[in-house]
C-alpha positions, -999 to +999 in steps of 0.1 A: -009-338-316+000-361-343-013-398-343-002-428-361-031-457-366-024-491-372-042-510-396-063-516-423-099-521-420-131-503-412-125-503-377-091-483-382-114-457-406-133-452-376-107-446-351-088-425-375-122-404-383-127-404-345-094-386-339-095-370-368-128-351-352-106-339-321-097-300-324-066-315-305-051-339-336-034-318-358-026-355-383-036-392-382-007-413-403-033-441-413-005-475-416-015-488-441-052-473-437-075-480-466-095-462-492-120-442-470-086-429-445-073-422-475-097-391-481-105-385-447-100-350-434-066-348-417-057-383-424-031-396-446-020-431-457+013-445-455+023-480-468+050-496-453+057-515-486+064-482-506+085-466-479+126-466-492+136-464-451+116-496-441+133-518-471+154-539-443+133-534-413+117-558-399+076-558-400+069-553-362+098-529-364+084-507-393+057-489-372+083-475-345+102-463-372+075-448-392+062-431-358+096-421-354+096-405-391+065-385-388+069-377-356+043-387-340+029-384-303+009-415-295+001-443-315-033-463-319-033-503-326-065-514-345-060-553-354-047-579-333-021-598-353+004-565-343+000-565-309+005-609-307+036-597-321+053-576-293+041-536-315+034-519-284+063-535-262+086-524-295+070-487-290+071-484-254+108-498-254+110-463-280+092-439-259+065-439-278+031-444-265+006-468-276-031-477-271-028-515-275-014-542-246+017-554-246+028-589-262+018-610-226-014-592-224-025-598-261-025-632-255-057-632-241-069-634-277-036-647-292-042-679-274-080-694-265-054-717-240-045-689-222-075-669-219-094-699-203-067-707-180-068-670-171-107-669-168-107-701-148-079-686-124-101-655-114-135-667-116-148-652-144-184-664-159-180-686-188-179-720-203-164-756-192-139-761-210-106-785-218-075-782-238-060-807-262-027-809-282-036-847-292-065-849-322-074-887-305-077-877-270-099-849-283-122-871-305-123-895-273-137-862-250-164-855-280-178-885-281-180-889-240-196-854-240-215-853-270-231-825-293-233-796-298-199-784-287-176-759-294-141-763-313-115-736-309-083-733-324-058-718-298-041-694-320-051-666-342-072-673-374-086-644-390-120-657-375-117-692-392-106-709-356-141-716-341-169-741-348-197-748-335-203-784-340-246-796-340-235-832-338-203-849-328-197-858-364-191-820-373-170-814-337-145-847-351-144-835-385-133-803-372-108-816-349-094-834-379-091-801-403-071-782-374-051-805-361-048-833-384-046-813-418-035-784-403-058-763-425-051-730-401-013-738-397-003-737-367-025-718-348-046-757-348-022-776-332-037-769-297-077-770-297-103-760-268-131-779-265-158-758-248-197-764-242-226-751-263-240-716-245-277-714-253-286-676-253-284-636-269-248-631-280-238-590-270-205-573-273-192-547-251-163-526-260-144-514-235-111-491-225-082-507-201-058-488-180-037-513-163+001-509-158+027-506-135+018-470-124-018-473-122-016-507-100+007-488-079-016-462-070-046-483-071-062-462-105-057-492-127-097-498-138-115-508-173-146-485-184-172-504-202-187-485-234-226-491-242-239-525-254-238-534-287-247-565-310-225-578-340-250-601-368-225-626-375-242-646-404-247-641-438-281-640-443-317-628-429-330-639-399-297-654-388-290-678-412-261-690-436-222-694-429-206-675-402-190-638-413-168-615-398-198-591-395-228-583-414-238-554-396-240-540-358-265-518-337-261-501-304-271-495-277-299-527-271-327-524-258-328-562-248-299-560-224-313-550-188-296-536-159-295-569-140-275-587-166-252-554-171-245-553-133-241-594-132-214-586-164-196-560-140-197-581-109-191-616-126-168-608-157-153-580-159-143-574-119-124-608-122-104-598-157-096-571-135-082-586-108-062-609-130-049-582-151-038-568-121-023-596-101-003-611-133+010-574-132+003-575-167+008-539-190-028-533-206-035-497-218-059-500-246-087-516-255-109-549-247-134-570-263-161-586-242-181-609-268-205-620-238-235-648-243-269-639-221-277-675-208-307-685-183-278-685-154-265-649-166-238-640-188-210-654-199-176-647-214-171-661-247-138-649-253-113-617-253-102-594-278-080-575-269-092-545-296-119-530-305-143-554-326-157-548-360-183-540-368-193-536-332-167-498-336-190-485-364-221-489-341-204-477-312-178-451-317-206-426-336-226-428-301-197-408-286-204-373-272-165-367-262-132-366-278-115-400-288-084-384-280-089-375-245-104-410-243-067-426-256-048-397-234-063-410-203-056-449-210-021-438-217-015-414-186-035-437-159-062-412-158-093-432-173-107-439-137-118-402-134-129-402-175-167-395-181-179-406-212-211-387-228-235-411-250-256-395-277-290-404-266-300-422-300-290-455-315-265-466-345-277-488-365-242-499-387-251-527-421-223-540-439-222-542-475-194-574-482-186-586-523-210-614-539-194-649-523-181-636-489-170-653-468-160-676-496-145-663-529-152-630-541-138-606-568-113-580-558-111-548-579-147-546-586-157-501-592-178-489-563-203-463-566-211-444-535-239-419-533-225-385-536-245-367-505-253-378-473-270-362-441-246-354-415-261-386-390-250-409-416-215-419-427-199-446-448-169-463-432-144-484-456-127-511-447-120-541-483-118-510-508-092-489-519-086-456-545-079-470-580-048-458-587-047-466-623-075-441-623-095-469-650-123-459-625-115-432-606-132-441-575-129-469-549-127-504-560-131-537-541-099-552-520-117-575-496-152-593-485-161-569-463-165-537-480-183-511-464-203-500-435-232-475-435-232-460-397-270-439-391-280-423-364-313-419-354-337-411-325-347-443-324-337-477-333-363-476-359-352-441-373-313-453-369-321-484-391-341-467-418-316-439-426-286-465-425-304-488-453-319-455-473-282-449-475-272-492-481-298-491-508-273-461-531-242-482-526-237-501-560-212-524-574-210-562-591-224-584-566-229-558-537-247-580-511-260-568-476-285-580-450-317-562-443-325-568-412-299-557-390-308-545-355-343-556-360-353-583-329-359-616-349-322-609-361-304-615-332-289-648-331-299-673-301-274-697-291-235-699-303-217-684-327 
């Protein structure tokens, strides 16, 4: 089988490494991929850019054909900008098969509108909430409800569309940079206004087999993958700006089986349900990022891929073949699939370039260490081969560069070979945390 994965970051090296470990994928096509997929065994990079037969395609368009030119047998979506755009209703309209929903679906993350309509509709567990498209009326609603408080831009941001506001000066001021300045174009010109969640923040990963054939025959079902917890900021003890990830562990041992079975029951039964009544075509993955409150947990929001770093934690816990995993989304057979945990922990730090998540220096030479044991393994996601060889190595192409994935016995032995390993990684202005997946670093309250 030959497999074409979409994307760029670490995530997408881990899926491709994933399949790329099946005796059943004879290629991944990595589009674009980065510069660990690009010296992965049996992956290979293609950039759409560079290809002559793309030159007047259009972008959404350009991985149907470049599926169609390698010949490949199922395709993979990593990010979520692709699938807002229609990718997988483009490959299915091509006979090609894709893990990633189609266009409706995705807007469960595309728009935080939609997804709270949609949560409200089918009773799922999470916060009150109220949408705005004038910035007045919603100054007039923060100052009647007060601090803290929540501003969400409706569309997609890269991870810039949410605030959480401490006092109602913050919640206006950011009311006025994405609707008034228009700082995040227009994915600000609608806002959600939802209340402050006091609690653990958790992430669970999961895979979705919804579509016309499955709600036929009643197998249409999403199967939850072990818990995980994404350290969103900067610095120890959960301080500093907001990230896209500083580092994830799973499973957690802080997550009991009351609040797992009140997650099933209260969150995702009800996406369920609404996934199947709106007849909508979901065969891929979903994103729970969940708060643990005092009254139980609570949706946050949708994503309708897997998250990162939340895949480096989680995907090296698997003790089954990715592919056979993606095969039964695609062929409605995922309600019968038995997945096999590694008993053991993954404890996943992120190495990001001196100034993330503000400015940073692209280009900067990596050096990696040269041997690792066979529980660890570096993951790649802002990096890329120097191909005017002035280094010949990896340099820096983004804020977040790397991830260090361990395994251990224990969350204790998980963490300490992942940062043994952190600790080798060298480049101008490397920068990590050091205490990811110990207790005192998981944040309390929003994010």
């Amino acid at each position: 089988m030959k497999v074409m994965v979409i994307g760029s970051g670490g995530r997408e090296h881990v899926i491709s490494w994933a399949l790329a470990k099946s005796s059943k994928v004879k290629e991944v096509i990595c589009v674009p991929g980065n510069g660990g997929t690009d010296v992965e065994e049996k992956c290979r990079n293609i950039v759409p850019s560079l290809c002559e037969y793309l030159k007047d395609v259009k972008e959404k368009d350009s991985y149907c054909e470049i599926a169609k030119h390698e010949g490949c047998d199922l395709v993979v979506v990593g990010p979520e900008d692709p699938l807002a755009l229609g990718v997988s209703d483009t490959l299915w309209e091509n006979n090609i098969p894709v893990v990633g929903p189609k266009k409706e679906a995705a807007n469960l993350e595309a728009s935080k509108d939609f997804a709270k309509e949609f949560m409200v509709q089918y009773g799922v567990a999470c916060a009150e909430s109220k949408t705005f498209t004038d910035a007045l009326e919603a100054k007039d609603y923060i100052k009647e409800k007060g601090a803290p408080v929540v501003v969400k831009a409706d569309g997609l941001a890269a991870g810039k569309g949410v605030v959480v506001a401490a006092t109602t000066e913050d919640a206006i001021k950011a009311v006025d940079d994405f609707m008034v300045s228009k700082n995040l174009g227009n994915a600000g010109t609608k806002i959600v206004i939802e209340e402050y969640l006091q609690g653990t923040e958790i992430s669970i990963l999961s895979a979705v087999s919804v579509s016309p054939d499955t709600i036929q025959n009643g197998t249409a079902c999403i199967l939850p993958f072990v818990p995980a917890r994404d350290h969103k900021r900067l610095l120890d003890g959960a301080k500093g700006p907001n990230t896209g990830g500083m580092g994830a562990i799973a499973p957690l041992d802080d997550v009991n089986k009351k609040q797992l079975d009140e997650f099933q029951k209260n969150i995702l039964e009800p996406t369920l349900k609404g996934l199947i009544d709106r007849k909508m075509d979901y065969r891929g993955f979903i994103f729970f990022g969940i708060m643990l409150t005092s009254k139980g947990p609570k949706l946050l929001e949708y994503n309708v891929r897997l998250g990162d770093p939340e895949t480096q934690a989680v995907l090296p816990l698997m003790d089954f073949d990715f592919s056979d995993l993606c095969k039964s989304i695609i062929d409605g057979t995922l309600n019968t699939f038995e997945p096999k945990w590694k008993k053991g922990y993954v404890c996943a730090p992120v190495v990001v370039s001196g100034g993330y998540p503000l400015k940073y220096k692209r280009g900067v030479p990596i050096s990696l260490p040269k041997d690792t044991k066979n529980e660890v393994k570096i993951f790649i996601a802002g990096a890329s081969v120097d191909r005017r060889g002035q280094y010949n190595g990896l340099i820096t192409s983004g804020g977040r560069v790397l991830a260090v994935s361990a395994f251990g016995s224990s969350a204790k032995k998980a963490r300490e070979a992942a940062y043994d390993v952190v600790s080798q990684v060298s480049f101008d202005g490397a920068f990590y945390r050091k205490d990811i997946g110990l207790p005192g670093a998981a944040e309390s309250g929003q994010l």
